[in-house]
Each structure stands twice: as structure tokens, then as C-alpha cells.
C-alpha positions as CSV (number, residue, x, y, z in Angstrom):
1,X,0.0,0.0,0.0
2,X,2.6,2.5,0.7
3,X,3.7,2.3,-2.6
4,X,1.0,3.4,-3.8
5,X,0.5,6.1,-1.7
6,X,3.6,7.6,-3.5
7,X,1.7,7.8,-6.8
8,X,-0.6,9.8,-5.5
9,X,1.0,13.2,-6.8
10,X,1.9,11.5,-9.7
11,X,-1.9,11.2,-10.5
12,X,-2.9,14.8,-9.6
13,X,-0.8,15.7,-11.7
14,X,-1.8,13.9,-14.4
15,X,-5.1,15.0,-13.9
16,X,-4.4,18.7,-13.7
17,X,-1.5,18.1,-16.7
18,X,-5.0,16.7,-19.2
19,X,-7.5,19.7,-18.4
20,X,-8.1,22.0,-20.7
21,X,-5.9,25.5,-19.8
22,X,-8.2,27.6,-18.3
23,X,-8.4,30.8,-15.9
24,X,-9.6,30.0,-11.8
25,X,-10.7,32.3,-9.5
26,X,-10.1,31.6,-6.0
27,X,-9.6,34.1,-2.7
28,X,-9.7,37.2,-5.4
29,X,-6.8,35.3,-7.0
30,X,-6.9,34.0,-10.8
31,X,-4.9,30.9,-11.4
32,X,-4.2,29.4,-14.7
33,X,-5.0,25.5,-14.3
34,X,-4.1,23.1,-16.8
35,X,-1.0,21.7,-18.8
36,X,2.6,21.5,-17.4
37,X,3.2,24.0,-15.4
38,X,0.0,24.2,-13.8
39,X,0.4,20.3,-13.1
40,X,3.8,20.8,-12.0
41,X,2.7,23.2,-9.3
42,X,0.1,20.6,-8.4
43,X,2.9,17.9,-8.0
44,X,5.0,19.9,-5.8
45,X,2.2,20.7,-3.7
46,X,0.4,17.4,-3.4
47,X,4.2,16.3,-2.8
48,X,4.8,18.4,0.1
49,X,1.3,17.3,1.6
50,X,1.1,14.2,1.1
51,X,4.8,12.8,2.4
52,X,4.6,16.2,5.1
53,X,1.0,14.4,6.5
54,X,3.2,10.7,6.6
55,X,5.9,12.9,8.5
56,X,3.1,14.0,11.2
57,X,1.7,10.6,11.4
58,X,4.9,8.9,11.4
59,X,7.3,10.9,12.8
60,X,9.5,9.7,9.8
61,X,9.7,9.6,6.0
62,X,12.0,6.3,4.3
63,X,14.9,7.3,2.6
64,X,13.3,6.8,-0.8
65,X,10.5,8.9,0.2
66,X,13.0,12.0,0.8
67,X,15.0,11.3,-2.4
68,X,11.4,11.2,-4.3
69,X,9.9,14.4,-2.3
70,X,13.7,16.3,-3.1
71,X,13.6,15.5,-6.4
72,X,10.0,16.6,-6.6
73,X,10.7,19.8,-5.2
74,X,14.5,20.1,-7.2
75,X,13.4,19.4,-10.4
76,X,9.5,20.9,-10.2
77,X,11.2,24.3,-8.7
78,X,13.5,23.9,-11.7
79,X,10.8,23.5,-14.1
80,X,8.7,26.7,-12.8
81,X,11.8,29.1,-12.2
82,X,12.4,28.5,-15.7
83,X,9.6,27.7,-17.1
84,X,10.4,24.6,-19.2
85,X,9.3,21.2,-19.1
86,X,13.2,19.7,-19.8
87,X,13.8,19.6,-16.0
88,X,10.9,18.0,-15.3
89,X,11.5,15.5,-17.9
90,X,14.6,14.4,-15.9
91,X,13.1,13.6,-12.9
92,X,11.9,10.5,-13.2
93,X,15.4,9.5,-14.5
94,X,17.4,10.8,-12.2
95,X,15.3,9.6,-9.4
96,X,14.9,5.6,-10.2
97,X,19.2,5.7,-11.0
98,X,19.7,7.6,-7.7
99,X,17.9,4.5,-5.9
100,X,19.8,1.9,-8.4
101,X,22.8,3.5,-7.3
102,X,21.7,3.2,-3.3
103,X,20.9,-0.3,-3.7
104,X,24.1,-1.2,-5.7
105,X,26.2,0.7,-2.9
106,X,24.3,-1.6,-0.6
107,X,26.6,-4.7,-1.5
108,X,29.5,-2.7,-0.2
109,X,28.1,-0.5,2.5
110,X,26.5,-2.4,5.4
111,X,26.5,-6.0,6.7
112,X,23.6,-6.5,4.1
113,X,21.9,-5.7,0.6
114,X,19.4,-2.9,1.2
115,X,16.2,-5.0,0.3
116,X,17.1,-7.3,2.8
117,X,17.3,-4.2,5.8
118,X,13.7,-2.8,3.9
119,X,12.1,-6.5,3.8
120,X,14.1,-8.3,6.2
121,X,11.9,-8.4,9.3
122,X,8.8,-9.6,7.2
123,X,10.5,-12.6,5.4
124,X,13.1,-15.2,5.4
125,X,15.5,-15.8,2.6
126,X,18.5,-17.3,1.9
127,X,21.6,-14.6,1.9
128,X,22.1,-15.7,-2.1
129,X,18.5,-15.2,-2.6
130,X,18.9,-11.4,-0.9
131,X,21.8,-10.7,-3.2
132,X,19.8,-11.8,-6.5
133,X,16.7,-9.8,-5.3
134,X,18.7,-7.3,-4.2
135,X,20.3,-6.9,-8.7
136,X,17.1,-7.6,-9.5
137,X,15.8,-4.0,-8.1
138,X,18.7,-2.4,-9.5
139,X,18.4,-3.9,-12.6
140,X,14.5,-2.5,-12.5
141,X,15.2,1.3,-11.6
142,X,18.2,0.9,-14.2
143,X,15.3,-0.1,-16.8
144,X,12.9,2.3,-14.9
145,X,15.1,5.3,-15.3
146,X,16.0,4.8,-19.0
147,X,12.5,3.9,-20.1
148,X,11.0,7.2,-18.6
149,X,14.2,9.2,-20.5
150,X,13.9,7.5,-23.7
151,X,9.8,8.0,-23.4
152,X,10.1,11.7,-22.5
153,X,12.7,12.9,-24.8
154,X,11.6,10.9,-28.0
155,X,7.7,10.6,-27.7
156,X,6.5,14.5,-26.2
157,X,3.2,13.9,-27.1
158,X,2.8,11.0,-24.6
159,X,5.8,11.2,-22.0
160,X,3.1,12.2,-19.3
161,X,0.8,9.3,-20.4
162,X,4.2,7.0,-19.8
163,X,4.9,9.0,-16.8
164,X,2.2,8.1,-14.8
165,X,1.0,5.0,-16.2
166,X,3.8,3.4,-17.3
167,X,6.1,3.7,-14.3
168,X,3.1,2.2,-12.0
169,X,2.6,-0.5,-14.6
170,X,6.2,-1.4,-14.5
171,X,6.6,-1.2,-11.2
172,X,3.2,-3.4,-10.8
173,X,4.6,-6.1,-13.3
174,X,7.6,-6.2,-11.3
175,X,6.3,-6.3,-7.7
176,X,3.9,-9.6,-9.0
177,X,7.3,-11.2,-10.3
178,X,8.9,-10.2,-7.3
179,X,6.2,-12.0,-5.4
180,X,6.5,-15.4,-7.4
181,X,10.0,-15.6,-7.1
182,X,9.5,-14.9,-3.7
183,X,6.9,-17.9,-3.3
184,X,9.6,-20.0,-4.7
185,X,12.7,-19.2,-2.6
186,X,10.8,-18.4,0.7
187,X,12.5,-20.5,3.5
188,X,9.8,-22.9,5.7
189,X,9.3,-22.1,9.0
190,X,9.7,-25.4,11.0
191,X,6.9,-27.2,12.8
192,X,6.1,-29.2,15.5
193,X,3.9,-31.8,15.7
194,X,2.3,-33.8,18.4
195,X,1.7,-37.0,18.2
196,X,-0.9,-38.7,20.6
């Protein structure tokens, strides 16, 4: 679930990115809503809100949920200050081969791989197993990050479109093989039995 709640931004600013540009009243103030930079705004703002409300509730964001709120706020300040969509464009890159990089620095910083410290308590798993699930994520924002680049800078008429839905269907695809391989390699928790 909490993956998803990261997509929420992502969405509104889909939504406000496919309105038709138009003039809003609100408080005596007129705001243009609709297309990128009006979307943008929405992103950063929904951004701030939504990881600042898991902050008060939590009392503590994950590391990915700081790289993915900075780079919000890096890249959608960037966007607005300059008003062009190329910074933008680069988040999405820059942002899944920042977390390639932090779970490929994993194998040599720490006792263990980092998807073994995020999913460790819930499962057990052969150390080997840890190491090739561990790749495997790397490998994913590797794809992940090159996919939204070659998307955004070679198809503009759809890079939103692969934006939103594309990163959350890859990353659903991957989290269901992640599962099977999972069901496969999970160790079995011993038993007892009794017998009468």
C-alpha cells in the first residue's frame, strides 16, 4: 500500500496536466489550471502534503520517500523558475538511477543488501537469494530510469501518459514477479507436531 500512496502526486498531476488550460478564481486570486506548469505546481504541492501528513503521522519519512519528495521539489522548482518542461523530464530518470545507485552501494556498505534491511523483518530468505533480489531491483530502476528518458525525450506527445501510467505498470509487473520468485525461494518455518 505505501507504494501506492507515492503515486498519489503522480496522478494529480496527471489529472491537472489533461485539463483544458483555463483561468480559476479563488480568494480574489486568478490561477491558470491546466498543462505543465500548472500540473507541476500541483505535483510539488500534493508532494509536500502528502509525504509532510506521513511525516506528522509517522514521525518519519524512508529514505526513498526523501530522495522522491527532493527530487519533486528540485526538479518541479526547476521546471517553474524556468519555465520549461526539460527539467521535469529528468526527474523520473534521475530519481529511479539515484535508488539503483543506493541499492548497488548496498553490496558494499552495510552488513547486508538494502532490500534485505527494507524487507528483512517480514520474510526469510536465503543470503544468495537477498543478493539476486537485491540486482534484480537495481536492474528495474536501471530499466525504470532509462525507459522514462527515452519516453520523454523521443515521444512529447505521450511522455506524461508514460509518466504516470507506465512507471506504475512497471513497477506493478515487477512487484507480482517479485512476489513469485519470492513464493519460490521463501525458507519454511519449521513445525512441530504432536503426536498422541
Amino acid at each position: 500500500m505505501k507504494q501506492f500512496i507515492d503515486f498519489i502526486p503522480l496522478i494529480l498531476f496527471f489529472i491537472v496536466f489533461k485539463l483544458e488550460p483555463r483561468d480559476v478564481e479563488l480568494a480574489g486570486q486568478v490561477f491558470s489550471v491546466g498543462g505543465i506548469f500548472s500540473a507541476t505546481a500541483v505535483l510539488i504541492l500534493s508532494s509536500v502534503a502528502v509525504y509532510g501528513s506521513l511525516f506528522a503521522a509517522q514521525r518519519r519519512l524512508e529514505k526513498g520517500q526523501w530522495l522522491t519528495l527532493l527530487g519533486c521539489l528540485f526538479f518541479g522548482g526547476l521546471t517553474l523558475a524556468f519555465h520549461s518542461e526539460t527539467f521535469l523530464k529528468w526527474k523520473a530518470p534521475v530519481v529511479n538511477w539515484l535508488f539503483a545507485l543506493g541499492f548497488a552501494g548496498s553490496h558494499f556498505i552495510g552488513k547486508q543488501p538494502l532490500i534485505k534491511r527494507v524487507m528483512g523483518h517480514a520474510i526469510s530468505l536465503p543470503d544468495p537469494i537477498w543478493t539476486k533480489l537485491n540486482i534484480a531491483w537495481v536492474i528495474f530502476f536501471i530499466v525504470a530510469g532509462g525507459a522514462n528518458l527515452f519516453v520523454a525525450f523521443t515521444f512529447h506527445d505521450i511522455w506524461v501518459d508514460f509518466k504516470v501510467f507506465g512507471s506504475l505498470s512497471m513497477t506493478i509487473l515487477f512487484l507480482i514477479g517479485q512476489g513469485v520468485f519470492l513464493a519460490r525461494h521463501m525458507q519454511d518455518t519449521p513445525t512441530t507436531t504432536n503426536k498422541d
